[in-house]
C-alpha positions, 0 to 999 in steps of 0.5 A: 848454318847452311853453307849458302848463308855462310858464303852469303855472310862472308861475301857482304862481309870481309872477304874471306882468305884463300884457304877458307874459299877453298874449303867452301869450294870442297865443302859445296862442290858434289863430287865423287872421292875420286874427283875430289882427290884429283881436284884437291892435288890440282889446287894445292898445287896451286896455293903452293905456286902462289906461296913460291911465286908470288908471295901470297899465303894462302890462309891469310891473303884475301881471296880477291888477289887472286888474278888470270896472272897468277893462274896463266903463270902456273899454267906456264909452268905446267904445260910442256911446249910440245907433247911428243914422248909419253913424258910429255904426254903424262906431264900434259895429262897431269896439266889438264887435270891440275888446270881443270880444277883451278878454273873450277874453283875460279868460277866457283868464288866468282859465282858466289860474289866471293871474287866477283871481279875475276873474269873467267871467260878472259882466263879460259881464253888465255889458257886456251890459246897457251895449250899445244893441240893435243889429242890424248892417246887412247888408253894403253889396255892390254885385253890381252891380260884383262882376259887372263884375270877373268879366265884365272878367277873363274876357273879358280877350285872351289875352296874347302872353308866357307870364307875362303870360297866366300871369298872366291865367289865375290872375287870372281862376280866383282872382276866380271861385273867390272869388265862386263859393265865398265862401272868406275871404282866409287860406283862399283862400291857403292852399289847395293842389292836393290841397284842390280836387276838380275831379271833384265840384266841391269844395274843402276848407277845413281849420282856417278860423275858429275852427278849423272844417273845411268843404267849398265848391262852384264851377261849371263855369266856375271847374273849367275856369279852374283847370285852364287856370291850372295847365296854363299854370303846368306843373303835372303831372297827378301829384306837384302835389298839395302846390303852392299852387293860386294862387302868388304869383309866376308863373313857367311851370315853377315854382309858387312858393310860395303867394300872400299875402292882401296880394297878393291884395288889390292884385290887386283894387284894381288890377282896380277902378282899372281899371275906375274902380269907385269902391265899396269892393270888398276880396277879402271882398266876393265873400263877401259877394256870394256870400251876398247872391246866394244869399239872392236865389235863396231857398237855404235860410238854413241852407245859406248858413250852412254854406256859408260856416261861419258859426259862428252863424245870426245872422251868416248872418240879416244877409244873410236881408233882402230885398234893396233890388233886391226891394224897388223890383221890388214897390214899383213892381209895385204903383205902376209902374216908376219913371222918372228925371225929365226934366231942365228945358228 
């Protein structure tokens, strides 16, 4: 039975429990893993509140106790009174996702006559009016390291057995193709062969965040690395369209299937350990970088953000700043290049 006929039975019906509202929510909901993770934690946390503080079981009570009450006062426990140190600014991060999801959910059982007497709009003005003016700060990249991870995987020795040199050559398409397209994980990972365009130098990426298609561009660089890994792999010149672009266990001969986002967050790690960088780099650091590297080379703001699908301009002013690299070359083109102090003799 579809689920709209199953939310449809259970609306005329009895209504349906909390727990049960929340599993049609993640059932219909198209989201990505990622999101999905995040939303998941948001609204456990949330049938957690109300088990502690008000005394509702989730998997029995009817989903229409639920009110704006309970969710302003699980917003009140959760957004800081001021946001000024970073632990402020990570516990107010962590309130915005939490609160996002559970007003998602709050529409969503609203929408489908599950909780048709919850007013959305009074609890969006309510939650409105308790956050404290906050503008995240831009992300912490440090091009610095990102740049010392692709100079490390390109310069790599050729390895003498196959799956070892299979194994550098995809190391070294997908740490380029990241930092040059700023994919997310989930996208990079779900790419196929057909996706990537290597005569224009682009790549589609179909249902991405909120359920947007967009095209990215690579380099030349990052062309000749995918055409090196899938010809050590032995892709044919026709009938690969359909495999992965990256596999998750290399073996010449057989693509496999595609890599995993946990798979490809190790490979990270363990190139940083390698290199004892000591920043917290995660495969959307590369976005990240991709984005702050653009704004340095004056692209214009609305490019980036189409660049990179952001739903908003907002998400993509948080990179429009001049960076602190910009900063210190005019502070000393005025006051003259700084010099570290010479220790005391």
């Amino acid at each position: 039975m579809a689920l709209n006929q199953q939310i449809d039975q259970a609306a005329a019906a009895e209504p349906v429990s909390i727990a049960a509202a929340v599993e049609m929510f993640f059932g219909d909901m198209r989201l990505a893993p990622r999101s999905k993770k995040t939303y998941r934690q948001g609204v456990n946390k949330f049938l957690r509140h109300l088990e502690q503080h008000e005394g509702i079981d989730a998997m029995s009570a009817p989903v229409t106790e639920i009110t704006t009450d309970h969710v302003t006062s699980f917003a009140a426990l959760l957004v800081p009174p001021d946001v000024r140190t970073p632990e402020e600014v990570s516990q107010m991060r962590t309130a915005q996702n939490n609160l996002a999801a559970v007003r998602k959910f709050c529409a969503y059982i609203a929408a489908y006559d599950l909780h048709p007497e919850l007013r959305t709009d009074k609890l969006r003005v309510r939650i409105a009016a308790m956050m404290p003016r906050f503008t995240p700060p831009p992300p912490d990249v440090k091009l610095p390291d990102l740049e010392r991870i692709v100079e490390h995987v390109c310069t790599r020795p050729r390895e003498e057995k196959p799956h070892l040199e299979l194994r550098r050559l995809k190391v070294r398409s997908m740490i380029l193709f990241m930092f040059r397209t700023g994919v997310r994980v989930s996208e990079l990972c779900a790419l196929r062969r057909r996706d990537i365009d290597l005569q224009g130098g682009t790549a589609s990426i179909y249902r991405a965040k909120g359920g947007k298609s967009r095209t990215v561009h690579f380099n030349a660089e990052t062309a000749d690395a995918l055409v090196q890994y899938w010809a050590a792999r032995g892709d044919q010149p026709r009938g690969s369209g359909a495999f992965p672009a990256w596999s998750g266990r290399d073996k010449p001969g057989v693509p496999g299937t595609g890599i995993s986002p946990r798979t490809v967050e190790h490979i990270v790690a363990e190139l940083c350990k390698s290199l004892g960088i000591e920043s917290e780099v995660t495969p959307h650091s590369f976005r990240h970088g991709l984005a702050t590297e653009l704004v340095r080379r004056r692209v214009r703001e609305s490019t980036v953000q189409t660049i990179l699908g952001h739903a908003s301009p907002t998400t993509t002013r948080i990179y429009v700043h001049k960076s602190g690299l910009e900063v210190a070359e005019e502070y000393q083109d005025a006051f003259g290049a700084y010099r570290p102090p010479r220790p005391e003799q």
